[in-house]
Residue frames as qw, qx, qy, qz and C-alpha x, y, z in Angstrom:
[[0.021, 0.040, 0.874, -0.483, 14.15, -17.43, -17.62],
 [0.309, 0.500, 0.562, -0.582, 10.79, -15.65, -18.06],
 [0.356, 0.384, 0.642, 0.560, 9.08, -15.75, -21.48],
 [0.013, -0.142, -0.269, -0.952, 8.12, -12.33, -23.06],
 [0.472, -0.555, -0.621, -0.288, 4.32, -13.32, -22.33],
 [0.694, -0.309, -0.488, 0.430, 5.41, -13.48, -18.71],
 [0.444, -0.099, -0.020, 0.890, 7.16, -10.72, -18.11],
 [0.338, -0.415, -0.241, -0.810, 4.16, -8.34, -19.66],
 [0.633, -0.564, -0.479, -0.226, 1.67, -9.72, -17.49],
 [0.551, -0.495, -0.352, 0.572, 4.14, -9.21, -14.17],
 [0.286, 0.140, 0.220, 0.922, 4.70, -6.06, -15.66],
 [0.193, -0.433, -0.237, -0.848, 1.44, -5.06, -15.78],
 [0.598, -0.613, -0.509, 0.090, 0.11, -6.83, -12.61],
 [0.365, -0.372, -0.202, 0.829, 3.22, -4.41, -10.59],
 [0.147, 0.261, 0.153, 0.942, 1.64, -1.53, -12.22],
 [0.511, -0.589, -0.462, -0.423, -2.03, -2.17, -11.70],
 [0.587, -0.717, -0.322, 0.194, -1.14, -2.90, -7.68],
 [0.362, -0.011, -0.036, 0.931, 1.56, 0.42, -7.85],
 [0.127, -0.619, -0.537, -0.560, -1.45, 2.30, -8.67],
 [0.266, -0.068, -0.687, 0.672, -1.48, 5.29, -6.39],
 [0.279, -0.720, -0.566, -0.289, -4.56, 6.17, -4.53],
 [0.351, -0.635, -0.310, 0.614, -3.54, 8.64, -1.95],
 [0.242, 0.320, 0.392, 0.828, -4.32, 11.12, -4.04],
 [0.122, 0.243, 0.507, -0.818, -7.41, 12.23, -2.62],
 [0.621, 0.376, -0.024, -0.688, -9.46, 11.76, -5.56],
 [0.577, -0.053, 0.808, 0.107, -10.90, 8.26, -6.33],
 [0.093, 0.038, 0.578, 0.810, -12.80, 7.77, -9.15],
 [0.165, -0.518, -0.797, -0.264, -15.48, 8.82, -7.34],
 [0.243, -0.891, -0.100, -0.370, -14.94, 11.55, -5.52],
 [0.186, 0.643, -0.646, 0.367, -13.10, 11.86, -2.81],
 [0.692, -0.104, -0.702, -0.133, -12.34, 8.89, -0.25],
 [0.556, -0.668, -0.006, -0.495, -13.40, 8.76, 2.82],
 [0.848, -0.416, 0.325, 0.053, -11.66, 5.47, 4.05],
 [0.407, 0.592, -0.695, 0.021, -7.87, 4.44, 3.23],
 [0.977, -0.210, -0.029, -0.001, -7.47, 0.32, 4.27],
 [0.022, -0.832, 0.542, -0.116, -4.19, -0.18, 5.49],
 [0.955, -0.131, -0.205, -0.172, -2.96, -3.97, 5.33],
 [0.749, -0.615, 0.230, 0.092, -0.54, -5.13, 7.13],
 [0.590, 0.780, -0.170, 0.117, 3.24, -5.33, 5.99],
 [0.748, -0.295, 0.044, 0.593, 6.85, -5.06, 6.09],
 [0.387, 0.582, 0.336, 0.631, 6.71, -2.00, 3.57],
 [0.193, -0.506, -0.390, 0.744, 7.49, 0.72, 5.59],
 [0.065, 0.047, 0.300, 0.950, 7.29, 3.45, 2.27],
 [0.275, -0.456, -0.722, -0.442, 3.01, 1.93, 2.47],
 [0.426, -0.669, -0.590, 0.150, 2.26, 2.77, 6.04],
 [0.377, -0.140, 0.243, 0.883, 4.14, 6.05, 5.44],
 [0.002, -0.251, -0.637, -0.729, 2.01, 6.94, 2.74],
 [0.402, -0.481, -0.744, -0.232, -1.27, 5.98, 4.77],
 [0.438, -0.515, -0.522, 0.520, -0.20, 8.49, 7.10],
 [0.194, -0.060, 0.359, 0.911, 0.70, 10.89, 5.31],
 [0.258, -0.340, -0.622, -0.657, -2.67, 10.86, 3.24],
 [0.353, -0.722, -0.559, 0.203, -4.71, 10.76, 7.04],
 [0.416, -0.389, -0.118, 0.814, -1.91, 13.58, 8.68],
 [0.109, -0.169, 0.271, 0.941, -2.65, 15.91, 5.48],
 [0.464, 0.420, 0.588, -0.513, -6.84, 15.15, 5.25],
 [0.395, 0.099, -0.688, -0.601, -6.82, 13.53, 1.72],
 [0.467, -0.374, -0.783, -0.169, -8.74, 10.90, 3.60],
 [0.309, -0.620, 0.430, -0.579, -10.50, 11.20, 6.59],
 [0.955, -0.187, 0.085, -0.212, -10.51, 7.55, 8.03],
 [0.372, 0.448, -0.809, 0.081, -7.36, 5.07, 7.96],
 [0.922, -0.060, -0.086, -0.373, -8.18, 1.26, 8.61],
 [0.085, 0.575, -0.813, 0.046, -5.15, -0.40, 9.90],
 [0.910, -0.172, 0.095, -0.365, -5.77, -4.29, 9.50],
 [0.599, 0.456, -0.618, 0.227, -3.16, -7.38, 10.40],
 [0.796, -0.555, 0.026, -0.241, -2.02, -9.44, 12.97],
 [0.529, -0.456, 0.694, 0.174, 0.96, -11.92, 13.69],
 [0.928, 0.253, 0.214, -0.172, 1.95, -13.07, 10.54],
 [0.775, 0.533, 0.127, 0.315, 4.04, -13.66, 7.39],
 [0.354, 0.636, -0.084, 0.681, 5.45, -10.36, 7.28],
 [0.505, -0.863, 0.021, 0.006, 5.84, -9.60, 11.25],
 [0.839, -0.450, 0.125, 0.278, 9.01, -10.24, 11.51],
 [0.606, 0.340, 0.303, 0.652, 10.23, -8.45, 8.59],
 [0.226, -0.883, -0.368, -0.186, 8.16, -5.78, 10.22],
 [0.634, -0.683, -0.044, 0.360, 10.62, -5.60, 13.25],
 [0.709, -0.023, 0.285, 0.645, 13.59, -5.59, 11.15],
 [0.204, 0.552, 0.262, 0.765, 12.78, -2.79, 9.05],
 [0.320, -0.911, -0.050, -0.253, 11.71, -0.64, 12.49],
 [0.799, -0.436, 0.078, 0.406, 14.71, -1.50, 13.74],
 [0.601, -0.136, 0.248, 0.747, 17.08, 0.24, 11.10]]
């Protein structure tokens, strides 16, 4: 379905945006702010707490509104 080309390049795009950062150490020290973007991903806003709750960051940016992914939102708080 997907050509070999194809397939690398999704391959490496899911890695590059897998790339965790709640580590506490950017590549610049340590980070002060963590941007939270809206979702349906519960495991991300999880994380973003996690990394506030346990003072890898100190800051957490929660940004979003009604959109795309609201409704998937519910669903997944729901179960």
């Amino acid at each position: 379905m997907f050509s070999d080309d194809v397939i690398e390049d999704m391959n490496r795009l899911a890695h590059f945006l897998a790339f965790d950062q709640t580590s506490g150490k950017g590549p610049e020290g340590e980070p002060s702010l963590m941007i939270l973007l809206g979702n349906a991903i519960l495991p991300t806003a999880e994380a973003a707490f996690q990394a506030l709750a346990q003072g890898r960051i100190s800051r957490l940016l929660i940004a979003g509104g009604i959109g795309h992914s609201t409704e998937l939102l519910y669903q997944a708080v729901q179960t």
